[in-house]
Residue frames as a rotation matrix with the C-alpha (Angstrom) as fourth column:
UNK 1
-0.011 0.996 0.087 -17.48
0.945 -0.018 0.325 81.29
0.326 0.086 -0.942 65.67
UNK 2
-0.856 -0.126 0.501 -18.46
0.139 -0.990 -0.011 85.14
0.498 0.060 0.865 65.76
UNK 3
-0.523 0.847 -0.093 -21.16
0.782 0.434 -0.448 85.70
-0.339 -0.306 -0.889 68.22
UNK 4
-0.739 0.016 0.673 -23.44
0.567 -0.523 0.636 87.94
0.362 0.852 0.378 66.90
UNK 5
0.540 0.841 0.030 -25.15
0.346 -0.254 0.903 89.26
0.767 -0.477 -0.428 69.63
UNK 6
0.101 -0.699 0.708 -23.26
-0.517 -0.645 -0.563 91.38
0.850 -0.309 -0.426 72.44
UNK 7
-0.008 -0.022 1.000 -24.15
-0.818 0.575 0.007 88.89
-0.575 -0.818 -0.023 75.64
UNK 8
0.954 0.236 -0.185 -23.42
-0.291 0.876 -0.385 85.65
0.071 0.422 0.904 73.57
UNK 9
0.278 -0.856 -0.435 -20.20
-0.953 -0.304 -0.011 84.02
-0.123 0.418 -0.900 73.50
UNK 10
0.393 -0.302 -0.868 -18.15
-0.410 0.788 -0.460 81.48
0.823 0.537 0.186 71.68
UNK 11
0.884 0.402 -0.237 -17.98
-0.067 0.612 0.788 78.24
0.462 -0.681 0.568 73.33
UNK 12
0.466 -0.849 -0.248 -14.08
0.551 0.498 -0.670 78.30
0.692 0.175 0.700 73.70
UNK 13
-0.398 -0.499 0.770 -14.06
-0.034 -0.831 -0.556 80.80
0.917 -0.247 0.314 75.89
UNK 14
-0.676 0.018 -0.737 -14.45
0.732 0.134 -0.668 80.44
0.087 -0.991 -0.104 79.62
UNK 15
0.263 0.963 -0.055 -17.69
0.908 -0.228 0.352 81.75
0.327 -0.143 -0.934 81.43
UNK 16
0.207 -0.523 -0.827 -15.46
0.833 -0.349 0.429 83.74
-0.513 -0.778 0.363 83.72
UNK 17
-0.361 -0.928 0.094 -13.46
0.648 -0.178 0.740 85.23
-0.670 0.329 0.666 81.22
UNK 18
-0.544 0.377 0.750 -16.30
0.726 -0.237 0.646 86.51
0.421 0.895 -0.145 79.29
UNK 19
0.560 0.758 -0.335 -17.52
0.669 -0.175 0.722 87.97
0.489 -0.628 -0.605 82.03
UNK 20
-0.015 -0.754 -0.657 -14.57
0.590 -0.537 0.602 89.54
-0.807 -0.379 0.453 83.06
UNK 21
-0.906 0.112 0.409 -14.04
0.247 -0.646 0.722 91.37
0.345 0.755 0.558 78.94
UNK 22
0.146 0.837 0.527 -18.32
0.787 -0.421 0.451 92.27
0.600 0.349 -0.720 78.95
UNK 23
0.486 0.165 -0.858 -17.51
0.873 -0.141 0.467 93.95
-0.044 -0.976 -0.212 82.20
UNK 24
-0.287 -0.834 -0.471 -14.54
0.626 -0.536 0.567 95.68
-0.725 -0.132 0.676 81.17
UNK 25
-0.541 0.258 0.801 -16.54
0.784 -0.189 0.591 96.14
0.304 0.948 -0.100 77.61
UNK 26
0.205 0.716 0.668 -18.80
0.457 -0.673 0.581 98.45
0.865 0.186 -0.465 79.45
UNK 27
0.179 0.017 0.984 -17.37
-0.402 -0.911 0.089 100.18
0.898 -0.411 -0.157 81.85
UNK 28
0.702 0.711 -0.040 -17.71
-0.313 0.359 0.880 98.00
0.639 -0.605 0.474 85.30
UNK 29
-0.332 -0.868 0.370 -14.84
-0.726 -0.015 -0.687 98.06
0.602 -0.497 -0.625 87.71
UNK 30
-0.560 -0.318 -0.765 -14.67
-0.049 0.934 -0.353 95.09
0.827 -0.160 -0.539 90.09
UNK 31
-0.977 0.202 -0.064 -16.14
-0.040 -0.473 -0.880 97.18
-0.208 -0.858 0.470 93.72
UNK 32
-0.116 0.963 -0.245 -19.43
-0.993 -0.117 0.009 97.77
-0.020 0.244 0.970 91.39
UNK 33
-0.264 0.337 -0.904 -19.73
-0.651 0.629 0.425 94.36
0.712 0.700 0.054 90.32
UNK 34
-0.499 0.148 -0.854 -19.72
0.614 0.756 -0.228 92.31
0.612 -0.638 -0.468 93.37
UNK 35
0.044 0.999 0.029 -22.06
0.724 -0.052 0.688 94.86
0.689 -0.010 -0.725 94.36
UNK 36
-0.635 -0.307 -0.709 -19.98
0.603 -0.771 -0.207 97.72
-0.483 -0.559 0.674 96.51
UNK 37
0.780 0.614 -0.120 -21.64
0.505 -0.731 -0.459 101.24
-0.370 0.298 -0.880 96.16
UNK 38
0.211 -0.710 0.672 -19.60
0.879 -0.162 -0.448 103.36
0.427 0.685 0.590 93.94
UNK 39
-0.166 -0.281 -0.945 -17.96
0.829 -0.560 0.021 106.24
-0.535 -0.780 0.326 94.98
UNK 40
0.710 0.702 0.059 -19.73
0.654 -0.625 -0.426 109.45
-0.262 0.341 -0.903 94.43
UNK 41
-0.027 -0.541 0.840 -18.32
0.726 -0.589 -0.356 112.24
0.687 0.600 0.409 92.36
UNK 42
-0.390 -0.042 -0.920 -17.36
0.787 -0.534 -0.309 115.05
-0.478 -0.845 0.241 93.71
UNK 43
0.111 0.992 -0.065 -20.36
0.825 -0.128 -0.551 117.93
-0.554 0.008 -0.832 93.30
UNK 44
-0.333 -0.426 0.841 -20.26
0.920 -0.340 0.192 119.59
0.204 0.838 0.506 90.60
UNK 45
-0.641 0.215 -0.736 -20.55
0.555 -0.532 -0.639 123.41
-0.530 -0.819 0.222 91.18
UNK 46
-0.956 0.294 -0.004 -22.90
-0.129 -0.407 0.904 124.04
0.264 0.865 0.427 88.48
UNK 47
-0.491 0.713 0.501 -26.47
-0.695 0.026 -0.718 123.95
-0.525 -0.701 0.483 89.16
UNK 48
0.100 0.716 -0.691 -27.86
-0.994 0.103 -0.037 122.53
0.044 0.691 0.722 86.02
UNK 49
-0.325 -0.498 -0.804 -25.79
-0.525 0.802 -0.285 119.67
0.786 0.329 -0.522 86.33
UNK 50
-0.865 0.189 0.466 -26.54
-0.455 0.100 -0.885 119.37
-0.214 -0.977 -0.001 89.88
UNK 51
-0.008 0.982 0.186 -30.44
-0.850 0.092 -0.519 119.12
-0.527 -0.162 0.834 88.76
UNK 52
0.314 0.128 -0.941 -29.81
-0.731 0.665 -0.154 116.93
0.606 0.736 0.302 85.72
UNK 53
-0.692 -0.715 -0.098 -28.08
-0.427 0.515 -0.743 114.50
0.582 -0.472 -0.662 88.39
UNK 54
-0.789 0.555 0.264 -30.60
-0.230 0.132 -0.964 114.64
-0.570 -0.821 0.024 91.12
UNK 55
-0.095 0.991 0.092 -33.37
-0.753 -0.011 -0.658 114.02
-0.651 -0.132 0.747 88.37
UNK 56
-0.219 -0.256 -0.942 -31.29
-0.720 0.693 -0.021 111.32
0.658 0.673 -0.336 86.68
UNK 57
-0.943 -0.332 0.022 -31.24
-0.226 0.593 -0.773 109.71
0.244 -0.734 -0.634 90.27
UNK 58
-0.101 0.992 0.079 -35.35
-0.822 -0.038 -0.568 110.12
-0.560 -0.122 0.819 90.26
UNK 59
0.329 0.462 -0.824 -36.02
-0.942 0.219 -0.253 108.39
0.064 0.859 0.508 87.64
UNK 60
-0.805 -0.516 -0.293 -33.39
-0.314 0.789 -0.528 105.24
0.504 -0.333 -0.797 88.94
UNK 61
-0.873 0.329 0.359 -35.39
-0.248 0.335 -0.909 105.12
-0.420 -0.883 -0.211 91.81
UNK 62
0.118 0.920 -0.374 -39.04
-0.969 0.024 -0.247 105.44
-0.218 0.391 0.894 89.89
UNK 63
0.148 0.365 -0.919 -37.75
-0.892 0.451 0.036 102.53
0.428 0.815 0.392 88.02
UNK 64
-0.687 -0.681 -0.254 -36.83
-0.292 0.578 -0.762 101.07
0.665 -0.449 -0.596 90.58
UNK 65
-0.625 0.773 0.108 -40.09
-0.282 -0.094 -0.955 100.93
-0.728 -0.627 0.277 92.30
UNK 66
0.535 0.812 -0.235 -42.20
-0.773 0.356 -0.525 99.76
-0.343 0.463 0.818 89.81
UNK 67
-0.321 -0.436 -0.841 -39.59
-0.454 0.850 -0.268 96.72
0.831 0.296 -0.471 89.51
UNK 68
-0.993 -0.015 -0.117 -40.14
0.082 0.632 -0.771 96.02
0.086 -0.775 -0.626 93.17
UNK 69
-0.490 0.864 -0.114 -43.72
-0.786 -0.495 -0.371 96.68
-0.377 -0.092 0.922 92.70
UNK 70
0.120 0.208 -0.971 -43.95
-0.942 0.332 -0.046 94.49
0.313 0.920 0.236 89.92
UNK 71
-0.682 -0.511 -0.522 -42.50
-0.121 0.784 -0.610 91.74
0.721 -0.353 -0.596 92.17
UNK 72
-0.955 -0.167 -0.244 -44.72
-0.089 0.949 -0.301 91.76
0.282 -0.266 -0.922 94.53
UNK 73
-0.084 0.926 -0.367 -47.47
-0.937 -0.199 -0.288 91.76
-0.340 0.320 0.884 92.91
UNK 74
0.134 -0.216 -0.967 -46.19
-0.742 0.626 -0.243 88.35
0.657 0.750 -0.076 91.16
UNK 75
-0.857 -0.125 -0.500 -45.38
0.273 0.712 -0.647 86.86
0.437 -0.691 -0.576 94.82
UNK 76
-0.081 0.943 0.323 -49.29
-0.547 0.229 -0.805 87.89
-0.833 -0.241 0.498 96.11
UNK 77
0.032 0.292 -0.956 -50.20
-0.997 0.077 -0.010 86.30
0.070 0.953 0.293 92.84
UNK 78
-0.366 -0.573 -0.734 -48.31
-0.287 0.819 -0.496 83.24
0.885 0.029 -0.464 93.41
UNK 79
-0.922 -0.056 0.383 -49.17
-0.382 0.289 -0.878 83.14
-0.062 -0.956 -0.287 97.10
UNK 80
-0.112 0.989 -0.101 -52.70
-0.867 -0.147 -0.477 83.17
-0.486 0.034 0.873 96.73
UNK 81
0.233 0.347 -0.909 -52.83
-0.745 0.664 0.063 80.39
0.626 0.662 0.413 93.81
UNK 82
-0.710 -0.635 -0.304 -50.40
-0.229 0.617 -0.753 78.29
0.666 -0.465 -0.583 95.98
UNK 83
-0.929 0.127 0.348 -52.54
-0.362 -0.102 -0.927 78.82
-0.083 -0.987 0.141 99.02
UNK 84
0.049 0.918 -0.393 -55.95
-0.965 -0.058 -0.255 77.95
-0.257 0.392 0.883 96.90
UNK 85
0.229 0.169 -0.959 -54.29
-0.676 0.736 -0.031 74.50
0.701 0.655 0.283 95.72
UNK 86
-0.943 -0.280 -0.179 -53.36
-0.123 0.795 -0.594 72.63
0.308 -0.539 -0.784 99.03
UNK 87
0.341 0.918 0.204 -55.90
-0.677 0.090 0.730 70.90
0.652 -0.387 0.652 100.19
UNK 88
-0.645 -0.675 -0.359 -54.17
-0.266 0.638 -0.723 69.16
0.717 -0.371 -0.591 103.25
């Protein structure tokens, strides 16, 4: 079987193991994956790059924030209904 999608895979193959190739497929060294902080490059002495860096790293964060935004907005959401349906 050919999966045919890039995060699918054929049953014969071990979760692990697929997980171990997607990883390698894209780039993901072991330190990142279990969630270490990667080690930073060393600073480039260009400026542009410098900016294009520092406003690639904006834009992480932005999206980051409106993910954790988004969250808990979904747990007031949730609290509230919860809190509206006991009647103890």
């Amino acid at each position: 079987m050919v999966p045919t999608k890039p995060w699918s895979r054929p049953a014969a193959v071990p979760l692990r193991e697929w997980a171990l190739r997607d990883r390698e497929r894209r780039g993901i060294t072991a330190a990142v994956a279990k969630g270490a902080q990667p080690r930073e490059a060393v600073p480039s002495a260009d400026p542009d790059e410098r900016e294009w860096r520092l406003e690639a790293r904006g834009d992480e964060l932005e999206a980051s924030e409106r993910k954790l935004a988004t969250e808990r907005d979904i747990l007031r959401k949730a609290a509230k209904y919860l809190a509206g349906e006991t009647n103890w």
